[in-house]
N, C-alpha and C positions, 0 to 999 in steps of 0.2 A: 733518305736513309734506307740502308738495306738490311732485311730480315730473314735469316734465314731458321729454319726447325728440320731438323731431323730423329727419327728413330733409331736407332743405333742397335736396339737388340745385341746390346752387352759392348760398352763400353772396353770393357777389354781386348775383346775380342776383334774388336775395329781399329782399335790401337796396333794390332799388328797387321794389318792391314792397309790404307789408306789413308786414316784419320787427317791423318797432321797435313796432307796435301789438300785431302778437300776444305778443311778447313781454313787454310792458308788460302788455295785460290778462290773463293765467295769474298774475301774481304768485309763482313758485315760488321754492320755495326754491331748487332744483335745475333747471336746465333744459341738455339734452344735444345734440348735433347731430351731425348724420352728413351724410358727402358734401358739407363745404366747401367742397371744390374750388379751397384757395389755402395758398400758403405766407406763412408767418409775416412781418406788416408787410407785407400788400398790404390788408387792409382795418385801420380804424380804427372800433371798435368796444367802447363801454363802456357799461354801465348801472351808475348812480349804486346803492351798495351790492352791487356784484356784483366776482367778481375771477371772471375767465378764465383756462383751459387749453386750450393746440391741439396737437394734435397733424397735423403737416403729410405728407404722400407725400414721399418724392423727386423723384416725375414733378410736374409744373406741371399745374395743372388738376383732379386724380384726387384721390380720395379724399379721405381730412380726417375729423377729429371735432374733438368743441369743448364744453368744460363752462363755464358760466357758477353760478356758487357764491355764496350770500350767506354763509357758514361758509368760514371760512380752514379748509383741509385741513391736517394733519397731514406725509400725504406725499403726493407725482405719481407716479404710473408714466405711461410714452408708451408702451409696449409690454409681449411677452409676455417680452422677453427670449432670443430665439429671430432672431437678423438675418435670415437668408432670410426670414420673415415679418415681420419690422419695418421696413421700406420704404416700407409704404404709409398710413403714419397711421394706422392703424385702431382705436388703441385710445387712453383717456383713463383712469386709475385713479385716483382718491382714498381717501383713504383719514381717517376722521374718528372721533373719539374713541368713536361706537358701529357702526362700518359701514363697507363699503367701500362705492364708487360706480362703476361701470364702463358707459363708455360703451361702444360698441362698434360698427363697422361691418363686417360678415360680408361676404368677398368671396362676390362670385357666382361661380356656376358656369360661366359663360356658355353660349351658343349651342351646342347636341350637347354639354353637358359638357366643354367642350374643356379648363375646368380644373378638374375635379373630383378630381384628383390634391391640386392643394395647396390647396382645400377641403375635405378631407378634412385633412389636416393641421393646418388653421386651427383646425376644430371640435376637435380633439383635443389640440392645444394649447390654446386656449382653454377647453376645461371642467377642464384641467388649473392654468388660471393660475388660476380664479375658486375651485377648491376648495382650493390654496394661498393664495390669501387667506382663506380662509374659516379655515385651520389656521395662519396666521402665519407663512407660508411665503412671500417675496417672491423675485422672479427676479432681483434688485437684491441682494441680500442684506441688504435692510434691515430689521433688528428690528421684529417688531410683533405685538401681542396677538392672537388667533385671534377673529374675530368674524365676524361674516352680512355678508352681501355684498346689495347692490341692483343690477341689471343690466338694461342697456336700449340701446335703439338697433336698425337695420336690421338682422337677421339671415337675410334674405333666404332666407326658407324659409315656406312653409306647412306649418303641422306635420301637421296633418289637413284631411279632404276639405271638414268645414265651414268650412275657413279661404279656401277661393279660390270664387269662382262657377263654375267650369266644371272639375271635379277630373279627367273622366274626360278630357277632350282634354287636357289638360296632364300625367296623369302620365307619367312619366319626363324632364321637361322640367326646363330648371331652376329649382330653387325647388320643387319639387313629384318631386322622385326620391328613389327607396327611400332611395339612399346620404344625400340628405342629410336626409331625414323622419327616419334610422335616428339620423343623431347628434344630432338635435332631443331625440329618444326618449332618448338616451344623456345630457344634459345634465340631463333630467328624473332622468334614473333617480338621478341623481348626489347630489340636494338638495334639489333648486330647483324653484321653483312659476312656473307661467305666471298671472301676476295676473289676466288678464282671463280665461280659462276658470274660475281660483277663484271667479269672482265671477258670471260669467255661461256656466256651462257648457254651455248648451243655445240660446248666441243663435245666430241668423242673419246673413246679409247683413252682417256686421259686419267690415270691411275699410279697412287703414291705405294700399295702396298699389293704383293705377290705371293704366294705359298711356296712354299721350298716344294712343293711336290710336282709331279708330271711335267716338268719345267716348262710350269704358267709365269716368267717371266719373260724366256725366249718367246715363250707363246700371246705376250702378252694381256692375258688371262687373269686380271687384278681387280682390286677394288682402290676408289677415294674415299683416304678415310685419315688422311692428315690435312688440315686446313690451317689458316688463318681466318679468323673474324675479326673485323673492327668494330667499334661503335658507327651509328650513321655519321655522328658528327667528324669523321675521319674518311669516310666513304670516298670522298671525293678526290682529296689526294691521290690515294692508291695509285700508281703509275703503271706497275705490274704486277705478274700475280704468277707466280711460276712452278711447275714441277718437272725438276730435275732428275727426269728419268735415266738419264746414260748416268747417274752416279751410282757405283755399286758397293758393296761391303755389310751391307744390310739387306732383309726381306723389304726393308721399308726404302723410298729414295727420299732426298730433301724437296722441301717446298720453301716458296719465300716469297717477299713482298719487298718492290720498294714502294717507296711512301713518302710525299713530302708533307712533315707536320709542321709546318710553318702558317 
């Protein structure tokens, strides 16, 4: 099966752009979105054999995720189950007769960490929801078998120094601070595998997200900070583990995974 996640940094805005080509040529079975940037029936959007999930903000504009599925799910989750953190769309869960699917948008930290209080909360709820689905533990109270989970989307962190081009000016900054490298560290410790280090432990230069400034993406001048993680009990499938750097239309490029879960 193949998996693909993207950032989109506004859903609309990509629409007049490339959308419907990139997405038509990945062919995935899965394909995930972060940072929509719209509430539910303001765009119109279907691919022929695909069924959609969104999950919207409250705020107009912000956040968003968004699962497009060629396998009818079992069940949805929209969140973690947690309302002060369920506000901002950020999460999409499927869940499918061998796996769970989780989409995921990781708030940032912003500017001096100004909210790194309830990024810290995010991450610790969130490796809480995914190792509950992983035990059949839903925040919904809905029944369901314990199985490995597939997880993806922005989580707005490089987890180590080879993950951004300029580690030493950025750290403590956000995206690149102890607190949040620690609960990176902390989600690993937990299960779960970072596909693309499994696969290519020792690459370089190899970066999902760019700054629209001083044109640091001709420059190459990025950080990883869109991933996949599996459970271990999926590790091994993994076949590849990709980021699709020549795809443009966004700050962010796509990543993806195939996998055989059989």
């Amino acid at each position: 099966m193949r998996f693909v996640s993207w950032n989109v940094n506004g859903i609309r805005a990509v629409l007049k752009k490339n959308f419907q080509e990139v997405f038509e040529a990945f062919g995935a079975d899965i394909f995930a979105l972060q940072e929509t940037k719209c509430q539910e029936g303001q765009v119109e959007l279907e691919f022929p054999g695909y069924t959609s999930y969104w999950s919207s903000a409250e705020k107009k504009g912000y956040s968003g995720t968004a699962v497009f599925t060629r396998q009818e799910p079992l069940q949805v989750l929209h969140g973690l189950g947690i309302p002060e953190l369920d506000t901002e769309g950020r999460i999409v869960a499927l869940e499918f007769p061998q796996f769970w699917f989780v989409c995921v948008y990781t708030p940032n930290a912003q500017n001096g960490l100004a909210r790194i209080d309830h990024r810290m909360a995010w991450d610790d709820a969130f490796r809480d929801f995914c190792k509950g689905l992983e035990q059949g533990i839903t925040p919904n109270g809905a029944s369901t078998a314990p199985k490995p989970v597939v997880m993806c989307g922005d989580f707005n962190v490089a987890h180590n120094e080879i993950d951004l081009k300029n580690p030493d000016a950025n750290r403590g900054n956000a995206g690149f601070s102890d607190e949040e490298r620690g609960k990176f560290d902390l989600l690993l410790d937990a299960g779960f595998v970072d596909t693309f280090r499994l696969l290519h432990p020792d690459a370089v230069d190899c970066y999902s997200w760019w700054s629209y400034r001083m044109r640091a993406r001709e420059r190459n001048v990025g950080w990883r900070i869109d991933y996949f993680l599996v459970s271990q009990a999926l590790k091994d499938g993994v076949n590849a583990a990709s980021i699709y750097n020549e795809v443009m239309g966004s700050d962010h490029c796509p990543v993806g995974i195939d996998i055989d879960l059989d």
